[in-house]
C-alpha positions in Angstrom: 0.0 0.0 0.0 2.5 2.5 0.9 4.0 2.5 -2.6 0.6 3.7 -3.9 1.0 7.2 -2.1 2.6 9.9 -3.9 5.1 12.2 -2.4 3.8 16.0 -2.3 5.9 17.4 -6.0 5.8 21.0 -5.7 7.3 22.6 -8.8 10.2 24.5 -8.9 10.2 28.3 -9.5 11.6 27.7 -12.8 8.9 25.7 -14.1 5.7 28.3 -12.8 4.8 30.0 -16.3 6.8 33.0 -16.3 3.8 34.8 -18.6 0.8 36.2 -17.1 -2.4 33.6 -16.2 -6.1 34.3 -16.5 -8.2 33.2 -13.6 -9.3 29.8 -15.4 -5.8 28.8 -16.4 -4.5 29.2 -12.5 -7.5 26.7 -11.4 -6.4 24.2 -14.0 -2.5 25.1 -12.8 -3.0 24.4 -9.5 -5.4 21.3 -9.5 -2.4 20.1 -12.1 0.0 20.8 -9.4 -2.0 19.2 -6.4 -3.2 15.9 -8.5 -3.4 13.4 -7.2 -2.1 14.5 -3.9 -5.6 16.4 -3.5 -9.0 15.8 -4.7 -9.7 18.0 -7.8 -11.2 21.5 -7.0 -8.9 22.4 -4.3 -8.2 25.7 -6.0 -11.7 27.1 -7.2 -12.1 30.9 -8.9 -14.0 32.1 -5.8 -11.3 31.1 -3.3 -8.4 32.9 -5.9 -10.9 35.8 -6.1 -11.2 35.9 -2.0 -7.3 35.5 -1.7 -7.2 38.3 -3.3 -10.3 40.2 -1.7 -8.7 39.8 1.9 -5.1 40.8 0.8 -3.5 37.3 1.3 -2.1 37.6 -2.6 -1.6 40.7 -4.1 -4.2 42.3 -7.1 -3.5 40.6 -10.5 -2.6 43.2 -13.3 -4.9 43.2 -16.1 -7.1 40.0 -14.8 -3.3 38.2 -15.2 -2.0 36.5 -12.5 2.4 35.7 -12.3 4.6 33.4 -10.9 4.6 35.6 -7.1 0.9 35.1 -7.5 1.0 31.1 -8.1 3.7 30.7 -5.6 1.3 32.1 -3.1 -1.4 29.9 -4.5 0.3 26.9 -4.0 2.1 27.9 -0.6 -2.0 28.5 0.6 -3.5 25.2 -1.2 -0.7 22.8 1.2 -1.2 25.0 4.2 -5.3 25.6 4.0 -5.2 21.5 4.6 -4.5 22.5 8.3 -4.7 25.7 9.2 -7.2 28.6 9.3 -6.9 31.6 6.7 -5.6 34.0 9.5 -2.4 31.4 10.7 -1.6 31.0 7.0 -1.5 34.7 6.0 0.6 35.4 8.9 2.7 32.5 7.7 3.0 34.2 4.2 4.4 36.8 6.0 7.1 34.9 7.6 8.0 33.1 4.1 8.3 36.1 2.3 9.8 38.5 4.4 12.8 37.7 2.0 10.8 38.0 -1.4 8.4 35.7 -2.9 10.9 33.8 -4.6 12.6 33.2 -1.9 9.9 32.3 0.2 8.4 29.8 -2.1 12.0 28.1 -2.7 12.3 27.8 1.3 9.1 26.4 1.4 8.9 23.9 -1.5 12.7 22.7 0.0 11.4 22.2 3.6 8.1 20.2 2.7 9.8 18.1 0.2 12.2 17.3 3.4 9.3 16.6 5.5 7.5 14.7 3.5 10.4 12.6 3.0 11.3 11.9 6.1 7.1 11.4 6.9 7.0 8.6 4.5 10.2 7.2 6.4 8.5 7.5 9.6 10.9 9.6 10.9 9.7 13.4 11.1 11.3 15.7 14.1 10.5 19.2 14.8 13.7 20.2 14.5 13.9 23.4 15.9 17.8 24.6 17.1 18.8 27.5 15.5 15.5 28.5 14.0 13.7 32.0 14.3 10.4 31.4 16.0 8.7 32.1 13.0 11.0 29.5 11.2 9.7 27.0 13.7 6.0 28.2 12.9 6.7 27.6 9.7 8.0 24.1 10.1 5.3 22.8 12.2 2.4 24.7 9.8 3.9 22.6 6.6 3.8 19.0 9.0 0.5 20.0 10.4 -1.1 20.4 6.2 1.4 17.4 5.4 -0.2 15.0 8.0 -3.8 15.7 7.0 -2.9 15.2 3.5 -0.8 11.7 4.3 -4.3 11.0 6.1 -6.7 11.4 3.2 -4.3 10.0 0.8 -4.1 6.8 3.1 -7.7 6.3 3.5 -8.2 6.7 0.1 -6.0 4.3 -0.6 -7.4 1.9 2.1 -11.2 2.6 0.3 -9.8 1.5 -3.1 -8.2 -2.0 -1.3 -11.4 -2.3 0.8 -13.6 -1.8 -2.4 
């Protein structure tokens, strides 16, 4: 069983589009990115629109939306599997306080490593040397990545038991 659960593949900087999105393209984009780790419709138009209502991402420009933009998309579709809008805005603080590129790099690098050493069975908080929000940060991404190791293990257990 444990072979049929994929790893969490976020995708490097490099490969978000470098051109400008409309709103349908980023909801295709993103469920791309989270299937199959998620159920389809993870990203819908009127959570994107609300994102942007309540400052979480910034405005598009001309209905477009950029890499900084699906960063941030993809940063809150891992995170919102745990934790409430608030924690994760004040999160996206804490990630980009450096730039968005930067941010999303740090990110994508430490749940990779978590989710590696989760599907070894040995995930720490490992929290010497780490700013408080660092540590925030940490235990937000292993908070989302246990809820998603949960669904995708009982779906996995429905197909088997079906």
């Amino acid at each position: 069983m444990e072979q049929e659960i994929q790893a969490l593949e976020l995708p490097a900087w490099e490969i978000l589009p470098d051109i400008g999105l409309y709103m349908d393209q980023v909801v295709t984009l993103m469920d791309r990115t989270f299937s199959p780790t998620l159920p389809k419709g993870e990203m819908t138009k009127s959570m994107v629109n609300n994102y942007v209502k309540v400052g979480m991402i910034p405005r598009p420009t001309g209905k477009k939306y950029d890499r900084d933009h699906l960063a941030m998309l993809i940063m809150i579709g891992v995170l919102k599997q745990a934790l409430s809008m608030e924690s994760i805005s004040r999160l996206l603080e804490v990630i980009c306080r450096d730039g968005i590129q930067e941010g999303y790099d740090r990110f994508r690098t430490m749940t990779e490593s978590i989710d590696r050493l989760a599907q070894d069975g040995r995930v720490e908080l490992q929290t010497s040397g780490e700013s408080t929000g660092e540590q925030a940060l940490r235990s937000g991404i292993m908070a989302a990545l246990c809820t998603i190791r949960t669904c995708r293990l009982l779906e996995a257990d429905k197909r088997m038991n079906a």
